[in-house]
N, CA, C and O atoms as CSV, one atom per row, in Angstrom:
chain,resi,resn,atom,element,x,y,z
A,1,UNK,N,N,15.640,50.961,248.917
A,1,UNK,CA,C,14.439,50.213,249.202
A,1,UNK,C,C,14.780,48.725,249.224
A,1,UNK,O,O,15.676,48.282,248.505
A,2,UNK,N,N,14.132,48.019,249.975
A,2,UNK,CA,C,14.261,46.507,249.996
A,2,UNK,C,C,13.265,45.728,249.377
A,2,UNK,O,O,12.120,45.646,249.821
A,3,UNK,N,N,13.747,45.033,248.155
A,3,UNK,CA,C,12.811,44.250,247.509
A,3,UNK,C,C,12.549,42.955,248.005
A,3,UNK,O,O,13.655,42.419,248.079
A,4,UNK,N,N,11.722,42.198,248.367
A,4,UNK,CA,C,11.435,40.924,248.741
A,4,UNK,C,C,10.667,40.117,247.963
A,4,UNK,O,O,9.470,40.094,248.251
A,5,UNK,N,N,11.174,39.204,246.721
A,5,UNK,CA,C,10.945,38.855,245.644
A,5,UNK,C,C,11.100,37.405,245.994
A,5,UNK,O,O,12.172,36.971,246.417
A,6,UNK,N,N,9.785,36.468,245.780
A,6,UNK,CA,C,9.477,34.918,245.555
A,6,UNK,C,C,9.220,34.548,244.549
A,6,UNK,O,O,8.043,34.491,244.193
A,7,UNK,N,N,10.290,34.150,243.709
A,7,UNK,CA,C,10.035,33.568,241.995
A,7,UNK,C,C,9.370,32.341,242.392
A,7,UNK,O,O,9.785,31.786,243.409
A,8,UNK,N,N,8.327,31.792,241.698
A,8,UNK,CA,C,8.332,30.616,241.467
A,8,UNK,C,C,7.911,29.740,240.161
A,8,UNK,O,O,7.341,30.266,239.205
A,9,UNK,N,N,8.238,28.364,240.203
A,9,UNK,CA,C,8.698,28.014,238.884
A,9,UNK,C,C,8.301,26.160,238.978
A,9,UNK,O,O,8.975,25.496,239.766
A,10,UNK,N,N,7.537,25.667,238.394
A,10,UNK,CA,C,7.019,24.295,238.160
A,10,UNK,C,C,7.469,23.770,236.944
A,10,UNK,O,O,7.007,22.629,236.918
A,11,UNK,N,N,8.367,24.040,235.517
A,11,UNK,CA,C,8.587,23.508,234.873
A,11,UNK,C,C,9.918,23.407,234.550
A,11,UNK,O,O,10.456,24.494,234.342
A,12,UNK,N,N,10.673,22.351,234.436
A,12,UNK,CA,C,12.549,22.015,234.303
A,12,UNK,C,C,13.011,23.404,232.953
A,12,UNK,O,O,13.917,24.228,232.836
A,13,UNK,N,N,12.071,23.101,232.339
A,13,UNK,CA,C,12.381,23.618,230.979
A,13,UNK,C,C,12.763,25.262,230.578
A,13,UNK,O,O,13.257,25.756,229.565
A,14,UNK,N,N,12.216,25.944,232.080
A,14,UNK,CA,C,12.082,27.393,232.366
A,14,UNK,C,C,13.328,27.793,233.405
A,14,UNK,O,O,13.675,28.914,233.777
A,15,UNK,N,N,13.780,26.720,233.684
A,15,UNK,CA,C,15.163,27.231,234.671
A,15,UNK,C,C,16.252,28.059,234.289
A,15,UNK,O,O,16.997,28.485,235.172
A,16,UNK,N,N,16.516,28.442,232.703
A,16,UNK,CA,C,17.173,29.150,232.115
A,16,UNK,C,C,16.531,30.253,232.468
A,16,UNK,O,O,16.933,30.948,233.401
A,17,UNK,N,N,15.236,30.603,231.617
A,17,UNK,CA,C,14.260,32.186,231.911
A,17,UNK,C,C,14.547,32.296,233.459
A,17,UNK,O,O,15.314,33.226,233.712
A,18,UNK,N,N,14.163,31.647,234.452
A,18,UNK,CA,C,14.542,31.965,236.027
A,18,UNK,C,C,15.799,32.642,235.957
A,18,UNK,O,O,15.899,33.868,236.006
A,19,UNK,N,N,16.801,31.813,235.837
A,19,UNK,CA,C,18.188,32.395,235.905
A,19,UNK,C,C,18.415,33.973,235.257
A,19,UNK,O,O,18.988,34.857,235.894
A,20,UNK,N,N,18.013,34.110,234.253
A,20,UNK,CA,C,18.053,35.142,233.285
A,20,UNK,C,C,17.086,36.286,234.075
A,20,UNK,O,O,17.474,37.443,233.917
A,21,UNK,N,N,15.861,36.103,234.916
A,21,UNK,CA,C,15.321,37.367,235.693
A,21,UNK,C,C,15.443,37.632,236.879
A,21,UNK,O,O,14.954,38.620,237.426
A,22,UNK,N,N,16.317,36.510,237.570
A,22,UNK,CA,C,17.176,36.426,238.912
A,22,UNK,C,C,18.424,37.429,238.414
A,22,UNK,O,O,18.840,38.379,239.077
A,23,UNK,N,N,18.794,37.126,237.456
A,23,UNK,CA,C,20.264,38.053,237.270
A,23,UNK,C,C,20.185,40.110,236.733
A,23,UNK,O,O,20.860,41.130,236.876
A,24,UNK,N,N,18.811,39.632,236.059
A,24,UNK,CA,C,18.541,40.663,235.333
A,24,UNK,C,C,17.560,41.949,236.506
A,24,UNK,O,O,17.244,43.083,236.146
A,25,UNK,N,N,17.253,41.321,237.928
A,25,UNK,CA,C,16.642,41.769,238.916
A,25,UNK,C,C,17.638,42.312,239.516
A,25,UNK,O,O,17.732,43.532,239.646
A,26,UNK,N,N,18.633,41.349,240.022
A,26,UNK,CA,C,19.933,41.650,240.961
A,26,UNK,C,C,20.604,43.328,240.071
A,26,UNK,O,O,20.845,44.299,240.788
A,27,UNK,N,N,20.803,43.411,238.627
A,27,UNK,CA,C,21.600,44.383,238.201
A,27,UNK,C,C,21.011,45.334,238.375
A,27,UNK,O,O,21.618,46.332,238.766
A,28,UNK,N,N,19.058,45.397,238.062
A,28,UNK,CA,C,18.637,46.690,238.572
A,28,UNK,C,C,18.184,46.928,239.566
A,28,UNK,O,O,17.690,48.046,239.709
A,29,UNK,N,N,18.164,46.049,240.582
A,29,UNK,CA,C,18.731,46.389,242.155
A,29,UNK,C,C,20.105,47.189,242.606
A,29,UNK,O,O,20.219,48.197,243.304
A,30,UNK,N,N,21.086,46.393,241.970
A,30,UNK,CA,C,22.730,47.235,241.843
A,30,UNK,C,C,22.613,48.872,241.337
A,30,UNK,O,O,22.964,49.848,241.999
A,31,UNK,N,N,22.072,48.873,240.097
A,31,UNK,CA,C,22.003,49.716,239.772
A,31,UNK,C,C,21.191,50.994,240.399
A,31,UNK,O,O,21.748,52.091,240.433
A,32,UNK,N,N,20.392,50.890,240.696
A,32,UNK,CA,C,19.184,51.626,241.405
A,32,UNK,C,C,19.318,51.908,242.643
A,32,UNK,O,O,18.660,52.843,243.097
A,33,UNK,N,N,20.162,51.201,243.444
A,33,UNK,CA,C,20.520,51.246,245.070
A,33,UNK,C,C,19.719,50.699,245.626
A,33,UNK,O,O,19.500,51.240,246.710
A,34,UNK,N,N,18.800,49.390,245.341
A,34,UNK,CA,C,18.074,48.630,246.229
A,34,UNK,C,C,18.762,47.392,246.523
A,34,UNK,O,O,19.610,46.848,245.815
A,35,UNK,N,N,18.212,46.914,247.884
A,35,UNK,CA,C,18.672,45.760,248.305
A,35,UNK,C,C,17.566,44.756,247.828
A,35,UNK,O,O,16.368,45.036,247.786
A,36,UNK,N,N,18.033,43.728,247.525
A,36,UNK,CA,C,17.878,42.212,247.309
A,36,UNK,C,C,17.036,41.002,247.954
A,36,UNK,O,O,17.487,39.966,247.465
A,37,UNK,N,N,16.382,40.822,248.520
A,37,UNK,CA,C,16.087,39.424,249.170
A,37,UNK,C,C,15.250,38.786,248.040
A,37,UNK,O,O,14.322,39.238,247.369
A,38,UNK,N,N,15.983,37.387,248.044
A,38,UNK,CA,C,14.836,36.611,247.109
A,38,UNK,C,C,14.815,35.166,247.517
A,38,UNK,O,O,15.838,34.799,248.094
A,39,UNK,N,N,13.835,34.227,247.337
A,39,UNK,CA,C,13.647,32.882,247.108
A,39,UNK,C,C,13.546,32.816,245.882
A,39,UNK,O,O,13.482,33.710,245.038
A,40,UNK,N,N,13.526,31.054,245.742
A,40,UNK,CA,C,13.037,30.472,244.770
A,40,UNK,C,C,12.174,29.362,244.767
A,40,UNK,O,O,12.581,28.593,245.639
A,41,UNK,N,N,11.445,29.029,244.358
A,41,UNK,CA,C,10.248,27.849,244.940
A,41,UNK,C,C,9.847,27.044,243.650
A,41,UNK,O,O,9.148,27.455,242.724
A,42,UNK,N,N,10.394,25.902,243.776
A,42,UNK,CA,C,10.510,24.941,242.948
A,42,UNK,C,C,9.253,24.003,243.315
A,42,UNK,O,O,9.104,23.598,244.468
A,43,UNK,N,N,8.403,23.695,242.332
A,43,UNK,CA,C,7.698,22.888,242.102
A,43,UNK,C,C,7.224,21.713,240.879
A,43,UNK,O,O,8.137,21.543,240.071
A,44,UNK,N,N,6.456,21.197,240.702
A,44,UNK,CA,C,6.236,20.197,240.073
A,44,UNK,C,C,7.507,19.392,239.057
A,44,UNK,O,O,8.117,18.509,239.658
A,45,UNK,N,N,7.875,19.606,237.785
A,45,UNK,CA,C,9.323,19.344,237.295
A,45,UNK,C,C,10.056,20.300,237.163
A,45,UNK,O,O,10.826,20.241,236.204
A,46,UNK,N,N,10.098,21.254,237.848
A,46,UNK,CA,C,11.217,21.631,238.054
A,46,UNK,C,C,11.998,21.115,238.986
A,46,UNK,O,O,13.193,21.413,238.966
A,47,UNK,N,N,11.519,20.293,239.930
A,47,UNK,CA,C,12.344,20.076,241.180
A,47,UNK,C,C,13.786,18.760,240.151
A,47,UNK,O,O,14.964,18.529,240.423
A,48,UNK,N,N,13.070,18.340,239.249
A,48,UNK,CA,C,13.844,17.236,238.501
A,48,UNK,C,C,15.667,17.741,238.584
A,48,UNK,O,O,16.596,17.045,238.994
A,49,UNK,N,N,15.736,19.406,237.954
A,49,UNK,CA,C,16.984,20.035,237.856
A,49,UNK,C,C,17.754,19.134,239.261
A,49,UNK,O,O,18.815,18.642,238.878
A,50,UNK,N,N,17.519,18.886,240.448
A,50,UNK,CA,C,18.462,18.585,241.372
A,50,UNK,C,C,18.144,17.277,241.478
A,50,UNK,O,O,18.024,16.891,242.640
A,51,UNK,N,N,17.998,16.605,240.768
A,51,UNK,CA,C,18.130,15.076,240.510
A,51,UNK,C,C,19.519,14.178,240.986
A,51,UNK,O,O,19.698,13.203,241.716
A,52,UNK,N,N,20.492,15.163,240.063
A,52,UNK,CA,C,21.642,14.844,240.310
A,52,UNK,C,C,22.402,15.998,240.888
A,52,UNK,O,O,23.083,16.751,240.190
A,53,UNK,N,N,22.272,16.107,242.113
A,53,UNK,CA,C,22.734,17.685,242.896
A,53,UNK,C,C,24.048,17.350,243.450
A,53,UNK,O,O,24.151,16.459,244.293
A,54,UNK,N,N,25.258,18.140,242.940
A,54,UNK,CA,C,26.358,18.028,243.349
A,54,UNK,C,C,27.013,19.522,243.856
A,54,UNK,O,O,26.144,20.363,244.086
A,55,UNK,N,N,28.155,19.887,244.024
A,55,UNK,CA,C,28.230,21.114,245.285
A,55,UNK,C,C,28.603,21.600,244.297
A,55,UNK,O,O,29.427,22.430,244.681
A,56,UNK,N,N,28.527,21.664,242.773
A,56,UNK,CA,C,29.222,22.409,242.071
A,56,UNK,C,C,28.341,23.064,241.577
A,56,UNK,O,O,28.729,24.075,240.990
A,57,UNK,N,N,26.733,22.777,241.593
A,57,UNK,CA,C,25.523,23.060,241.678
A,57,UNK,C,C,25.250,24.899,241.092
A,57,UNK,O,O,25.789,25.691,241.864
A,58,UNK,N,N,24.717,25.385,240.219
A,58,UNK,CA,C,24.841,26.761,239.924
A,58,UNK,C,C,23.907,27.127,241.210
A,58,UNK,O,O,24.052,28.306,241.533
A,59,UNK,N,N,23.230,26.600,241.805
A,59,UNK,CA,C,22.249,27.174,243.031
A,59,UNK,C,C,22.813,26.927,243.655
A,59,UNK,O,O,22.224,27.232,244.691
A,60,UNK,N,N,23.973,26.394,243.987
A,60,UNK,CA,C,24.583,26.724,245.317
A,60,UNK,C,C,24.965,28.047,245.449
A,60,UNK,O,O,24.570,28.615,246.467
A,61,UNK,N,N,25.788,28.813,244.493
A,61,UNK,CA,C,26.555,30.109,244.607
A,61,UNK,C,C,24.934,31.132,244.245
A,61,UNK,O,O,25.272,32.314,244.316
A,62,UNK,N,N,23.996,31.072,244.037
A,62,UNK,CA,C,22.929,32.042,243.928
A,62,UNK,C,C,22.919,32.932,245.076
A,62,UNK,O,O,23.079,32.244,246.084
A,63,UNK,N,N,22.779,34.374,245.410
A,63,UNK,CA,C,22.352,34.546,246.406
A,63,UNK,C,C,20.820,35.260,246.314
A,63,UNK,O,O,20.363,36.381,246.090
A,64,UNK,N,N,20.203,33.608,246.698
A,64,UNK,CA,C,18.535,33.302,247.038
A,64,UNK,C,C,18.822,32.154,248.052
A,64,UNK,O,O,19.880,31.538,248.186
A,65,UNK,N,N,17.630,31.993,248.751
A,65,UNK,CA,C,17.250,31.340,249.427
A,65,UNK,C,C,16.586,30.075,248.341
A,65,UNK,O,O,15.871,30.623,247.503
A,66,UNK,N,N,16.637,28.653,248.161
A,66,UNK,CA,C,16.106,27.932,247.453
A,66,UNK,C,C,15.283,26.937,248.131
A,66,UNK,O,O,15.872,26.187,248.910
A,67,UNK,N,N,13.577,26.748,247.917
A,67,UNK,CA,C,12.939,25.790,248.749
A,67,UNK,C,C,12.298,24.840,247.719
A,67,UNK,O,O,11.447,25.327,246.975
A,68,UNK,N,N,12.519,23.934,247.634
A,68,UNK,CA,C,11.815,22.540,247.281
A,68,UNK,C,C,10.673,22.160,247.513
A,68,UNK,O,O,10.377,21.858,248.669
A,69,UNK,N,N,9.591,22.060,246.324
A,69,UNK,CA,C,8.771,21.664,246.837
A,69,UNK,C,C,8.664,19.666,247.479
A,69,UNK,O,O,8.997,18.673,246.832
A,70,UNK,N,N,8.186,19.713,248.670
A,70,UNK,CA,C,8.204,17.944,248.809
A,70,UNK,C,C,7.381,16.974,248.258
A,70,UNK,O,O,7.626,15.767,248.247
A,71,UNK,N,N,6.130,17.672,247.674
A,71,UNK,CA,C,5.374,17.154,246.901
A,71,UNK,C,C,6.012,16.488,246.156
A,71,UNK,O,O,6.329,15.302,246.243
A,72,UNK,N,N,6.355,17.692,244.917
A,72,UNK,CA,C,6.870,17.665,243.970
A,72,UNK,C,C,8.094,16.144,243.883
A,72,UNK,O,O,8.105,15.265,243.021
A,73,UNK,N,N,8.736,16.245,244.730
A,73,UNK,CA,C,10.028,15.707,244.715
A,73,UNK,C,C,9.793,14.383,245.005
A,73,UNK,O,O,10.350,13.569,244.269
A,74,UNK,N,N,8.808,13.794,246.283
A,74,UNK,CA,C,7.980,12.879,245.818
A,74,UNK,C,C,7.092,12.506,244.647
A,74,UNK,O,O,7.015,11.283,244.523
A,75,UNK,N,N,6.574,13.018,243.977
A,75,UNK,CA,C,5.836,12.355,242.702
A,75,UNK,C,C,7.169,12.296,241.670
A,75,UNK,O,O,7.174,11.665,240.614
A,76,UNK,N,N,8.147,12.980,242.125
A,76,UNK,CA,C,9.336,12.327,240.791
A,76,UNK,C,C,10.801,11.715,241.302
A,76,UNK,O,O,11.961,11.788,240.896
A,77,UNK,N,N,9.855,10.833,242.831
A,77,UNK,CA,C,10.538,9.532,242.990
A,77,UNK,C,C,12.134,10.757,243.696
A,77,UNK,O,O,13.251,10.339,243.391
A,78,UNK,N,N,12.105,11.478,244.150
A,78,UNK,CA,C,13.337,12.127,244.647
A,78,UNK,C,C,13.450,12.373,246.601
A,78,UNK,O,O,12.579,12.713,247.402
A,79,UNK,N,N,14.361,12.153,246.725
A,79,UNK,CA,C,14.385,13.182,248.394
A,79,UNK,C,C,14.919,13.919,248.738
A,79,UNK,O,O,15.992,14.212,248.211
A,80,UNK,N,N,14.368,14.650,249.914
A,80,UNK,CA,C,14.124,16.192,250.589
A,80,UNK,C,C,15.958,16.340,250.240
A,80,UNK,O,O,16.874,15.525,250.348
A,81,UNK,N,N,15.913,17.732,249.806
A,81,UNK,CA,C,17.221,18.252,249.780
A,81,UNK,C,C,17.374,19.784,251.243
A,81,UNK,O,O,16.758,20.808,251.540
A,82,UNK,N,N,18.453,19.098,251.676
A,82,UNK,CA,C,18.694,20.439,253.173
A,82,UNK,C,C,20.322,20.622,252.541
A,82,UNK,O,O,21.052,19.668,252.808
A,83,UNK,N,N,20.901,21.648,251.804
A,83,UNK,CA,C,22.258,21.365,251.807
A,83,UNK,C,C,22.425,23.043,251.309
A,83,UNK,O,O,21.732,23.439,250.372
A,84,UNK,N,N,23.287,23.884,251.931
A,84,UNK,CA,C,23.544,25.060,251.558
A,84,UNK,C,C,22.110,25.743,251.698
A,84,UNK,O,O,21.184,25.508,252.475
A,85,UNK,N,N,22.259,26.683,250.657
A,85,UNK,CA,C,20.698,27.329,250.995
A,85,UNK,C,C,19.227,27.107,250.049
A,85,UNK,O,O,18.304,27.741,249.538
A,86,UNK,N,N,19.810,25.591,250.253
A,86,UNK,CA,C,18.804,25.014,249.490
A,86,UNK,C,C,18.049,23.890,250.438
A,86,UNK,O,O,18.760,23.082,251.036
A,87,UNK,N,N,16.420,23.827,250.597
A,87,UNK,CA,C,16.233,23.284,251.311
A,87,UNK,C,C,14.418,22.643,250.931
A,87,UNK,O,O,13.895,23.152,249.940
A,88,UNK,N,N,13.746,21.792,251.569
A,88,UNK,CA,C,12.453,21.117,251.077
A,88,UNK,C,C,11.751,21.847,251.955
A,88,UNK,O,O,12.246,22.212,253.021
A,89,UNK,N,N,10.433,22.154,251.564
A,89,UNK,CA,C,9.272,22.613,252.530
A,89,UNK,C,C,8.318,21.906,252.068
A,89,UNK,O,O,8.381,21.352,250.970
A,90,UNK,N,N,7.480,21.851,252.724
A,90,UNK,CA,C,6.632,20.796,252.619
A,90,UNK,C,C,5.696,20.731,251.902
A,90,UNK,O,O,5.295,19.624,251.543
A,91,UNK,N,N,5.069,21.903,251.481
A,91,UNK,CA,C,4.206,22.337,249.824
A,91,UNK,C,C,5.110,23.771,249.423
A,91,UNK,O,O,5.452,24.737,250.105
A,92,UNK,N,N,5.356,23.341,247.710
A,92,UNK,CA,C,5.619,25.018,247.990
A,92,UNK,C,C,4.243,25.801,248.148
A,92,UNK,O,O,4.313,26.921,248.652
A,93,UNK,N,N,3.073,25.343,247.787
A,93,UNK,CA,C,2.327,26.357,247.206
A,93,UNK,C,C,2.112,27.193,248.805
A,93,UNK,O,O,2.088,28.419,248.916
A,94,UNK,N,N,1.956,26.114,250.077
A,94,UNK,CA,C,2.089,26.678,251.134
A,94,UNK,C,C,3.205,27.808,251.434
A,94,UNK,O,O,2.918,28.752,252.170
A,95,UNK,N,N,4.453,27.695,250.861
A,95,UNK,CA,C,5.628,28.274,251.170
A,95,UNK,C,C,5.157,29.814,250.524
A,95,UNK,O,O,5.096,30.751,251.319
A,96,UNK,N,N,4.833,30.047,249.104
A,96,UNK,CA,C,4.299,30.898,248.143
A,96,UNK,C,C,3.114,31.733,248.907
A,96,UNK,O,O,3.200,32.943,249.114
A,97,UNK,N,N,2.049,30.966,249.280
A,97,UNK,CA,C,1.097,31.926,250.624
A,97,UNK,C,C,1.483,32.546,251.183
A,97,UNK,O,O,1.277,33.752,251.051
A,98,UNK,N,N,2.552,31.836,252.468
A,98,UNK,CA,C,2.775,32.713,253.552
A,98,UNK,C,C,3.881,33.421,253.075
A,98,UNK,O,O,4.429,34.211,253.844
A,99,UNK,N,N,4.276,33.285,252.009
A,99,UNK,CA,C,5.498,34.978,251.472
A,99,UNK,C,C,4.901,35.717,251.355
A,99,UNK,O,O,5.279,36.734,251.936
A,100,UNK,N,N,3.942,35.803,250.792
A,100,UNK,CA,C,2.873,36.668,249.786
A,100,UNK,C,C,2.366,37.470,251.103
A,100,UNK,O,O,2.621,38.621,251.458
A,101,UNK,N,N,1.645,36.575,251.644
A,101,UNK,CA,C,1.193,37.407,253.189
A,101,UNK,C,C,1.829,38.528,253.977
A,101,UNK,O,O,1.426,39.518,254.588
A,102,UNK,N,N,3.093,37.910,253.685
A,102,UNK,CA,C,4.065,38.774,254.899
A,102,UNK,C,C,4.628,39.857,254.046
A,102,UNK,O,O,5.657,40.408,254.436
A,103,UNK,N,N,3.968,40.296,252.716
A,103,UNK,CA,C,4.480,41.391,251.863
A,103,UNK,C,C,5.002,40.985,250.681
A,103,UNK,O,O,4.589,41.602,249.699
A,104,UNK,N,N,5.795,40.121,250.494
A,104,UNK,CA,C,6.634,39.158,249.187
A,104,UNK,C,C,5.943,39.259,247.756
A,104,UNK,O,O,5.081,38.482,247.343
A,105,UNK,N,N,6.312,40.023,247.275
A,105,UNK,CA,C,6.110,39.970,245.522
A,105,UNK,C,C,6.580,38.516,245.141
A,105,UNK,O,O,7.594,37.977,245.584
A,106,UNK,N,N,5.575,37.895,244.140
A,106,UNK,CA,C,5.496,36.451,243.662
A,106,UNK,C,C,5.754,37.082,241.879
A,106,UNK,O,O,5.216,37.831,241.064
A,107,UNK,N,N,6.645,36.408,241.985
A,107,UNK,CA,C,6.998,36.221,240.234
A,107,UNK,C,C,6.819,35.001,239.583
A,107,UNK,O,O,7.500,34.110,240.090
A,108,UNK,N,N,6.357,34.765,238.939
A,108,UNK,CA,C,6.084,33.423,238.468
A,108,UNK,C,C,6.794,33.249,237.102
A,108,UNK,O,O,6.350,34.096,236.327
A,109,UNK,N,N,7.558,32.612,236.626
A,109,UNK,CA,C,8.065,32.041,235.787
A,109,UNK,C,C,7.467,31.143,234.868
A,109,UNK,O,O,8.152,30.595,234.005
């Protein structure tokens, strides 16, 4: 079966718990014989984590799709990140709708 999973996540402080049900999803996907698709949708301080974004970045090697919220990244004085599979959309909460629409289980963190 193919899971199509949109975490999303507004606080810096929860990026550990993310990591920890991104990894803990992927094994019982492995395990179970399902395939994988996921985002991640960063909003309010969480977007802070890529403040200082360098390629050594633990979201670079994720395999998720990562979208930025631009809001967000504006009210904490930051700009649009496009680099690997990490990238800005223009609200997440917009981004979070139209997943949801098109079938996408929303996990919220």
């Amino acid at each position: 079966m193919k899971l199509q999973v949109i975490f999303s996540i507004d606080k810096v402080e929860r990026i550990d718990a993310l990591l920890i049900k991104l990894r803990n999803l992927e094994d019982y996907c492995t395990f179970e014989g399902h395939t994988l698709q996921a985002e991640i949708v960063l909003m309010g301080t969480a977007v802070l984590y890529f403040k200082d974004l360098n390629d050594s970045s633990l979201f670079f090697n994720l395999d998720a799709d990562i979208a930025l919220c631009n809001n967000a990244l504006r009210s904490n004085g930051m700009t649009p990140v496009n680099r690997k599979n990490i990238r800005t959309v223009h609200a997440g909460i917009g981004e979070l709708v139209v997943k949801k629409q098109t079938g996408w289980v929303d996990y919220v963190i």
